[in-house]
Structure formats: structure tokens, C-alpha cells
C-alpha angles and dihedrals in degrees: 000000000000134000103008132146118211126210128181105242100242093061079038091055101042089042123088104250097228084059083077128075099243081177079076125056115255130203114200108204153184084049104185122188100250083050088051100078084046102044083050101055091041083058097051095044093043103041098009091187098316092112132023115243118220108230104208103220128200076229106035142307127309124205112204134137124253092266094058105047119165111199117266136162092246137356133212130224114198134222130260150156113270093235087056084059145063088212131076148191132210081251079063093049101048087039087052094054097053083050092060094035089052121102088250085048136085117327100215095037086044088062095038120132136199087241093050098049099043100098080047087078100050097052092044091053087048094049086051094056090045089057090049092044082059094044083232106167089185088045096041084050088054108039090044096057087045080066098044085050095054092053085054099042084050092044093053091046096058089035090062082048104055092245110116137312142239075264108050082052089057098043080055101048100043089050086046084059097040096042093051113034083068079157092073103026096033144044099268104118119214126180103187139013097272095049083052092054092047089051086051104049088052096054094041083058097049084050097055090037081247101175105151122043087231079070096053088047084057095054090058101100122245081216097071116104108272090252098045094050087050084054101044092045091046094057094043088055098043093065083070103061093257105124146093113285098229136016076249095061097040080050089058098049081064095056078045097056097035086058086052084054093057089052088050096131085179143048090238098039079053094055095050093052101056085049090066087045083059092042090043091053101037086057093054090044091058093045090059077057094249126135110236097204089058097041097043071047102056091032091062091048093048091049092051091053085046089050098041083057079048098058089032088055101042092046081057098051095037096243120146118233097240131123090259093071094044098124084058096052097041085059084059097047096055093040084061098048078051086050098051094046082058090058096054 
């Protein structure tokens, strides 16, 4: 038979599936007895009934579905297009990618920028969180494919530029976690988490030529969310000492630079001001050992559902959503936050 590739079943059970190229035919051989029940259920879970499987018989060949296995030595998947199946591989995907760049492709993929899809990749990161935050398997599938797409897209456009290629990201990315889990690849020894993360901030330094911590405090992108980058910044400097010595102390600097916001005499010596109220806030947060991005998070969501029991209350009751009615629709504010204790 052409073009098949040929891998013995145990790397072929303990191997992602899409990892392999189903466009060309594939034997899975050295099938043992005891491999049989696994490879069977990796099938199922993997194809469902979507292909027939060759069972390669002492005495012929077998078609069946995954589901209906009979035992072989070895079985065969043939190759297909990817249109012809309900399962797919990363070479799909990237495949998949080149079609709708081509010039018989998509229209609008086909003028997409870096630049125009950036923000793509931030609200697709968001959305997955979202999705973890919920514990939602289906939503966790989805929006974690949308980030895996946007590392593609990127890769093809500047791929078609003769920047760099989908490659030349893994490369990358393999020699980044090689290069840094010296604990594992090296001879750095760690014996706890903490230990690892400290292993991997040195050699991540080593790896940037970070010799100063105002280096590190550099890295950290403009292009994070303000409270993000206070938090990020925060953590990088407290390694040093320079901190406050209790949650209580950091709780304090906040009375102190709300005062210095009354005595503002100007609009940008305002604005500075209630920067240092964030910064401020954002330091006693993290000192709870909270992180401040995931509970302003989790507080805005929490005020749009409370809102949302706001408008749906006051449509009931004919008020109008307006400052003169304040006092009402404080009622129902606070009716909502009663409402949501319950439900806990």
C-alpha cells in the first residue's frame, strides 16, 4: 500500500492522535492481547464511527468500526482528505489555514495582518479563562482551539511575509522549555514548586541577559491590562525586600494616597493621584494573596448580573431607571446581592 506510515501501538497509545497524518494511511502495529481493550477505547474516543479500521487478519482483511473491533495483530487507517472526515490533526489544521489564506481561499483571511488580528488574541485568551473560571468542558474545547488558531493565523502571515513560520514558533518554544526546566534537562536539582519557579526565573534571566531587576521590570509588556502589569511589577519587586512588611501596612498606604487625591489643585495631578489609589490597592489585594485581575474580574461580572436584576425589576414595577428613583433601585440592588448569598 502507498504512502503509509507505520507505528508500533504502544507510541501510538501513549501519542495524541492529531499528532498523526490520517491524509496518509496508517498501520498500527505489535498488537498484543492485553493492548487490544486500550487500543479500542483510544479508537472509540478518538474516530467514534466516523472511519472504518482495517483489521489486519492472519487470514484477510476485516473492515469494522472502532466500536466493533475484532482482535488483529495490526490494523490500518486509511487516508483521506480531511473534508472526507469528522476528525481532524494539527497538519488539518495548518492545511486548513494555507486553503483559506490562498488566493482561492477566504477573502477577508486572505487580507489579515498581524496588526489587524492582534486584539484577536486577547479576546480570545480572555474568552478561554472565562470558559475555565465556569468549569465549562464544551467552552474550554472551543475557546481553546480559538488560541491555538490565532498562533497559526499569526504563524501563516508571517509565513507569506518571509518573517517566520508555524516552525520556526515551535523550535522556539521546545528550546524555551528545555532551556529553562534545567531542573529536569539539566543538572539543577529542585525539590518543590517553589524551588522549580525559582530554577526557572534564573535561567530565564540568563536567557534575556536580565541582570538587573530593573531589567526584569522592562520585560514586563505596556500592553497588559493596567492591573495585570501593577501586579506583575509588584511581584517582580517584592523578591527584592522591598515591600510592605503585613497585608495591614500595605491597607494604610491606600487612606494615605486617597488623602493626596483631596489636596489634587490640577486635572493631571488628579489623575496621578488616583493612579497611586489603583497601585495602592492593587498592592494590599496581592498581599491577601489574592490575585487583583481575577477578582476586579469576578466583581464586574457580579455587578452586570446585579444590574441586569436592577433593569428586570424596575421594567416589572414600571420605574424608570433614572437618579430620582435611586433609593428604589438601590432596594433592588441590594435585594439582588441577598439573593445571590442564598445561592451560595
Amino acid at each position: 500500500m502507498k504512502n503509509i506510515n507505520k507505528v508500533d501501538v504502544k507510541e501510538f497509545l501513549t501519542k495524541e492522535s492529531c499528532l498523526y497524518d490520517y491524509s496518509k494511511s496508517l498501520c498500527i502495529y505489535n498488537v498484543s492481547q492485553s493492548d487490544f481493550e486500550k487500543l479500542k477505547e483510544k479508537l472509540i474516543n478518538d474516530f467514534d464511527n466516523d472511519i472504518e479500521i482495517i483489521c489486519n487478519l492472519e487470514d484477510g482483511e476485516v473492515k469494522a468500526y472502532s466500536k466493533d473491533l475484532i482482535y488483529a495483530k495490526s490494523y490500518t487507517i486509511e487516508g483521506s482528505h480531511f473534508l472526507d472526515r469528522k476528525h481532524y490533526t494539527f497538519t488539518d489544521l495548518v492545511d486548513l489555514m494555507g486553503i483559506l489564506r490562498s488566493e482561492n481561499g477566504c477573502p477577508w483571511d486572505r487580507v489579515q495582518t498581524n496588526d489587524s488580528i492582534k486584539s484577536n488574541v486577547i479576546e480570545e485568551a480572555y474568552e478561554l479563562v472565562e470558559a475555565i473560571e465556569k468549569n465549562d468542558k464544551e467552552s474550554m474545547i472551543e475557546e481553546a482551539g480559538d488560541v491555538l488558531l490565532q498562533t497559526v493565523f499569526h504563524s501563516k502571515i508571517a509565513k507569506d511575509k518571509g518573517l517566520f513560520s508555524l516552525t520556526d514558533v515551535i523550535n522556539a518554544l521546545c528550546t524555551k522549555l528545555i532551556t529553562r526546566h534545567t531542573h529536569v534537562f539539566g543538572e539543577t536539582k529542585t525539590k518543590n514548586s517553589n524551588e522549580a519557579i525559582s530554577s526557572w526565573e534564573k535561567a530565564k534571566s540568563i536567557e534575556k541577559s536580565q541582570k538587573t531587576v530593573g531589567d526584569k521590570l522592562d520585560s514586563v509588556p505596556k500592553t497588559f491590562g493596567s492591573v495585570m502589569r501593577a501586579h506583575k511589577v509588584q511581584k517582580i519587586v517584592r523578591k527584592t525586600g522591598f515591600d510592605f512588611d503585613d497585608a495591614k501596612s500595605a491597607k494604610q498606604k491606600i487612606f494615605e494616597e486617597l488623602d493626596e487625591i483631596e489636596k489634587s489643585k490640577s486635572r493631571e495631578n488628579l489623575e496621578w493621584e488616583a493612579g497611586d489609589v489603583l497601585f495602592a490597592a492593587v498592592n494590599y489585594i496581592r498581599m491577601l494573596g489574592v490575585d487583583p485581575e481575577i477578582a476586579l474580574n469576578n466583581c464586574t461580572s457580579r455587578f452586570i448580573e446585579r444590574f441586569k436584576h436592577i433593569e428586570k425589576k424596575a421594567l416589572e414595577n414600571n420605574v424608570e431607571l433614572k437618579h430620582k428613583n435611586m433609593d428604589i433601585l438601590e432596594k433592588y440592588y441590594q435585594d439582588s446581592k441577598r439573593f445571590e448569598n442564598q445561592v451560595e
